[in-house]
C-alpha positions in Angstrom: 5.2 -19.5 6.5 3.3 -17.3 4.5 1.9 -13.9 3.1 -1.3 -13.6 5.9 -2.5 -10.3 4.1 -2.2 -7.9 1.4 -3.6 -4.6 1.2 -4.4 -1.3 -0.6 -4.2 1.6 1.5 -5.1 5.4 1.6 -2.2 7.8 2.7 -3.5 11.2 2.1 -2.0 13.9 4.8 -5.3 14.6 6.0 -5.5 11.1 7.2 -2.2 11.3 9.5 -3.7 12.9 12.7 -6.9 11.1 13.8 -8.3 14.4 15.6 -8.1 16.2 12.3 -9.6 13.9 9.5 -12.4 15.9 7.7 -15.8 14.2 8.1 -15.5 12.9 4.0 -12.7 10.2 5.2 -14.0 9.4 8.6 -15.3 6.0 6.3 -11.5 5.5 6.1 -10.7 5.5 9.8 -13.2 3.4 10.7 -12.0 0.9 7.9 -8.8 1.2 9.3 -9.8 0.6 12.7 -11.4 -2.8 11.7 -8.4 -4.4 9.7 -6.2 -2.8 12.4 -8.0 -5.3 14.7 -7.3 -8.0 12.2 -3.6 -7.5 12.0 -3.2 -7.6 16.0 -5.0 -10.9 15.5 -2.5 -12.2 13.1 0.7 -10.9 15.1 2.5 -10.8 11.7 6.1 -11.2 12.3 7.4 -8.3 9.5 5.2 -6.2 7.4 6.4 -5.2 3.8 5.0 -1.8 2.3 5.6 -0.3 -0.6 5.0 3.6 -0.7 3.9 5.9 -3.8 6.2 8.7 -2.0 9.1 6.9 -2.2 9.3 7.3 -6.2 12.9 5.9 -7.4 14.3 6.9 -10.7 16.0 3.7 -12.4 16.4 0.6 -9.2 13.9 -0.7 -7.1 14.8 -0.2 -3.6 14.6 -2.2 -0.5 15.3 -0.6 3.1 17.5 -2.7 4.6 17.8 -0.5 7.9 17.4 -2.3 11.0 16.0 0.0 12.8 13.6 3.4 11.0 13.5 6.1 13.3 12.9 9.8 12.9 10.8 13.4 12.2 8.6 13.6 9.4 7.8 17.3 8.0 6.1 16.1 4.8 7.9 18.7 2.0 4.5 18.3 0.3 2.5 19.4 2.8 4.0 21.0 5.7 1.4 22.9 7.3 -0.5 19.6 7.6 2.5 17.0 8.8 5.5 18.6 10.5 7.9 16.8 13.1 5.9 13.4 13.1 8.1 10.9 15.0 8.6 7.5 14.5 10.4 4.6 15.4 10.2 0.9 14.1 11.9 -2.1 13.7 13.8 -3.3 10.5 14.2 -6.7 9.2 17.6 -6.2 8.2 17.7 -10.6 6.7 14.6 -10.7 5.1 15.2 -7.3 3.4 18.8 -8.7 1.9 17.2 -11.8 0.8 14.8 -9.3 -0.8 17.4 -7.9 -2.8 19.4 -10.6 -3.7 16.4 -12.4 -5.3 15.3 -9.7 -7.6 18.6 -9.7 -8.4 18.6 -13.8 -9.0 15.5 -12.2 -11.5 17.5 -9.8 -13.4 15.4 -6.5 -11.5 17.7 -4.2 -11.1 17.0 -3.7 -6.5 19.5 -2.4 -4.5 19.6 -2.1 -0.9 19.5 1.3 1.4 21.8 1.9 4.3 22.2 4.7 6.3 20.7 5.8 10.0 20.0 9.3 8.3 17.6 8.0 5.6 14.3 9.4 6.4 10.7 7.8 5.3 7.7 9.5 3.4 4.5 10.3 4.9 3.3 7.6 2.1 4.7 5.0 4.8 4.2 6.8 7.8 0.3 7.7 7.8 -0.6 4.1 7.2 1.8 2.6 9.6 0.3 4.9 12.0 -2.9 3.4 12.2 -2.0 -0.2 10.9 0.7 -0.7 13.6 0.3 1.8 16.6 2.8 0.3 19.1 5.5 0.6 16.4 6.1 -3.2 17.9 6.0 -4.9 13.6 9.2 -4.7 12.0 8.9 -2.9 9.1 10.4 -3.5 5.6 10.1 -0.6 3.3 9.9 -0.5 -0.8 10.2 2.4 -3.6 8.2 2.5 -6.8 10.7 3.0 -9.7 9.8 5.4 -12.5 11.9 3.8 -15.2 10.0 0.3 -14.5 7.3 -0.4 -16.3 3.7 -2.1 -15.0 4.9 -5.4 -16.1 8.7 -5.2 -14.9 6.9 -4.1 -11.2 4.4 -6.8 -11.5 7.1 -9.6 -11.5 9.1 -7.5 -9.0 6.0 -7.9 -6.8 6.3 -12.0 -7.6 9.3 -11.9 -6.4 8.4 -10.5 -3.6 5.9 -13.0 -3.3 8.1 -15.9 -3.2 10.5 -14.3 -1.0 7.8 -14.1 1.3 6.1 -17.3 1.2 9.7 -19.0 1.8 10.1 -17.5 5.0 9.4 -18.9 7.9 8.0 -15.4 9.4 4.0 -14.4 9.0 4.1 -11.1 7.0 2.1 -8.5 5.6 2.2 -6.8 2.3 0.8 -3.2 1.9 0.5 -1.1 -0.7 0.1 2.4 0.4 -1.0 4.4 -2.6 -4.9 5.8 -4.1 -6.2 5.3 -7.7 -7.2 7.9 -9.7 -5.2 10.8 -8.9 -5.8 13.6 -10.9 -5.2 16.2 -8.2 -7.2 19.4 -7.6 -7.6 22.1 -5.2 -9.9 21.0 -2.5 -9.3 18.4 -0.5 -13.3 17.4 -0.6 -13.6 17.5 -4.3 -14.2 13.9 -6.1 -12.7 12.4 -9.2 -14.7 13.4 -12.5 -17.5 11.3 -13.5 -15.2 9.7 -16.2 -12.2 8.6 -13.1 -14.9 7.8 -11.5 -16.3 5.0 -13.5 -12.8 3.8 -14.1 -12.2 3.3 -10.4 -15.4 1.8 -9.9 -14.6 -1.0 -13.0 -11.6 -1.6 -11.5 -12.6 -2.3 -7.8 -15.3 -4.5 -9.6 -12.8 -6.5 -11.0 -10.8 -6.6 -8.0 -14.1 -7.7 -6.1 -15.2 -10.2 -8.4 -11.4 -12.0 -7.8 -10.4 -11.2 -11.4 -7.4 -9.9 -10.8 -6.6 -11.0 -14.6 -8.6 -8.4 -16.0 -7.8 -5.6 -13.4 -3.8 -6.1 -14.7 -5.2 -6.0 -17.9 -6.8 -2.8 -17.3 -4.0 -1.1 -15.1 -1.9 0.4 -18.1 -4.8 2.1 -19.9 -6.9 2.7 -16.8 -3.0 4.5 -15.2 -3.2 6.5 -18.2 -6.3 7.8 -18.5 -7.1 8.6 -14.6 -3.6 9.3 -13.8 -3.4 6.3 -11.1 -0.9 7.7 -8.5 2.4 6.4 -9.3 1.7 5.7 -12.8 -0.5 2.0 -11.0 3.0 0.9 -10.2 2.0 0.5 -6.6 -1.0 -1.4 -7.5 0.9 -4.0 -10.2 3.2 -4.7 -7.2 0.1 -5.6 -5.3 -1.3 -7.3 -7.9 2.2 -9.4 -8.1 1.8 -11.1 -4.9 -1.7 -11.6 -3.8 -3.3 -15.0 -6.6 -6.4 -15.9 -7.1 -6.3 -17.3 -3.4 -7.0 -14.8 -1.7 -10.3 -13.3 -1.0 -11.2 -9.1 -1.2 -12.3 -7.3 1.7 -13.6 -3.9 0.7 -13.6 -1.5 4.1 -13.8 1.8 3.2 -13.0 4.6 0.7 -13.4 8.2 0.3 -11.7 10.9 -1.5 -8.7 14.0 -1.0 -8.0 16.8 -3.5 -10.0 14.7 -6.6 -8.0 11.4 -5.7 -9.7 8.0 -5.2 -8.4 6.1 -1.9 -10.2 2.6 -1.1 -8.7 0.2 1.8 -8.9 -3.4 0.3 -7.4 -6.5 2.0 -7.1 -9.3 0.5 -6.6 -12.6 2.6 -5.4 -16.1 2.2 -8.2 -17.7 4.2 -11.7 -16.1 3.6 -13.5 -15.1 7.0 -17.1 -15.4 6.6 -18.0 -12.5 8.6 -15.7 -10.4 7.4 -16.9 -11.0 3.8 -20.5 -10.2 5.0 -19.4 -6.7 6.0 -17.1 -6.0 3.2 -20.1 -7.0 0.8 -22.0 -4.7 2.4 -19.5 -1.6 2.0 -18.9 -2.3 -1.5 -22.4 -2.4 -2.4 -22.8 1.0 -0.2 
């Protein structure tokens, strides 16, 4: 059918447990609330997510698992995530044909097996809010260090395709902040300097010109230390088009990072425009 929505999501630890969010991101919970709503409404048959704390070294991965089930003690952060269960379904099909396309593209993806292999907090915290009943099967992706923006950016068009030919409704997220220059302090901003960086950048992405904002990516990775190097965001940037329309929610900071929840959607909802207008401007 088709790619219903795409989004850019925060993951920071403090977000995983909703009675212990610091006032600074309660912006984010309530964002995440709203397009929570949104995604019962579109019952999406498989969601895709690709996680900045699942950082490959040379292939792009794809877990193939049909079912993910576990405990998550975050290694980073231990005293703030320990023994988190989860269980969700796989899509064991769409996750091969995953593979064997960026194959077909000369990517170098392999597949993950294994009932033992255990998920990041990157996946997790977002998956948490985004699908409560743990009832969307769930198809999960690494960021590769050895891949470049452009190499991920045509691994997300794969993605795209992949996703578009099937006959299932599905969602891509992108679980990951922008500038990430980490600090002590989990209520401390980016400088002044990541700051205006982030803020050119969502402008772009506002203003639908995703052109620019993958022109920008490299540089703007470089200079504000984007988390993953922006590989996360040039997979995102590989399957939404100049189709689909922004929705800007919510954003807020953790230890210096910059986390904003965008969607973007295939069919613009007037309302929902209104309100994400709104927010941005904010």
């Amino acid at each position: 059918m088709s790619i219903e929505l795409s989004m850019l999501v925060p993951h920071a630890p403090s977000l995983c447990h909703k009675d212990q969010v610091p006032d600074f991101q309660q912006d984010i919970v309530a964002g995440y609330k709203e397009v929570t709503k949104e995604i019962a409404e579109i019952k999406p048959d498989v969601i895709v997510l690709v996680s900045c704390h699942w950082p490959s070294t040379f292939a792009h991965y794809v877990d193939c698992n049909p079912i993910h089930k576990g405990l998550l003690t975050a290694q980073e952060a231990p005293d703030m995530i320990t023994d988190v269960p989860y269980y969700y379904p796989g899509d064991e099909d769409l996750a091969k044909k995953l593979v064997e396309a960026g194959k077909a593209a000369n990517i170098p993806v392999e597949g993950v097996y294994g009932g033992h292999f255990e998920w990041d907090y990157g996946t997790v915290v977002p998956l948490r809010y985004l699908v409560p009943n743990e009832d969307i099967p769930v198809i999960n992706l690494s960021v590769t260090l050895a891949a470049n923006i452009e190499e991920t950016y045509k691994w997300g068009q794969v993605i795209a395709k992949v996703l578009q030919e099937t006959e299932k409704k599905a969602v891509f997220v992108s679980s990951g902040a922008l500038s990430h220059n980490l600090v002590r302090g989990r209520h401390n901003m980016p400088t002044l300097s990541e700051h205006a960086l982030n803020k050119q950048f969502v402008d772009f992405i506002m203003n639908k010109n995703y052109k620019a904002a993958y022109q920008m990516l490299p540089q703007f990775s470089s200079v504000a230390k984007v988390e993953s190097g922006g590989r996360h965001v040039a997979m995102l940037l590989g399957v939404i088009d100049e189709d689909c329309t922004p929705v800007y929610y919510a954003d807020g900071q953790s230890s210096g990072s910059w986390n904003p929840l965008i969607s973007f959607w295939k069919k613009k909802v007037s309302s929902l425009q209104e309100t994400a207008d709104q927010e941005y401007v904010k």
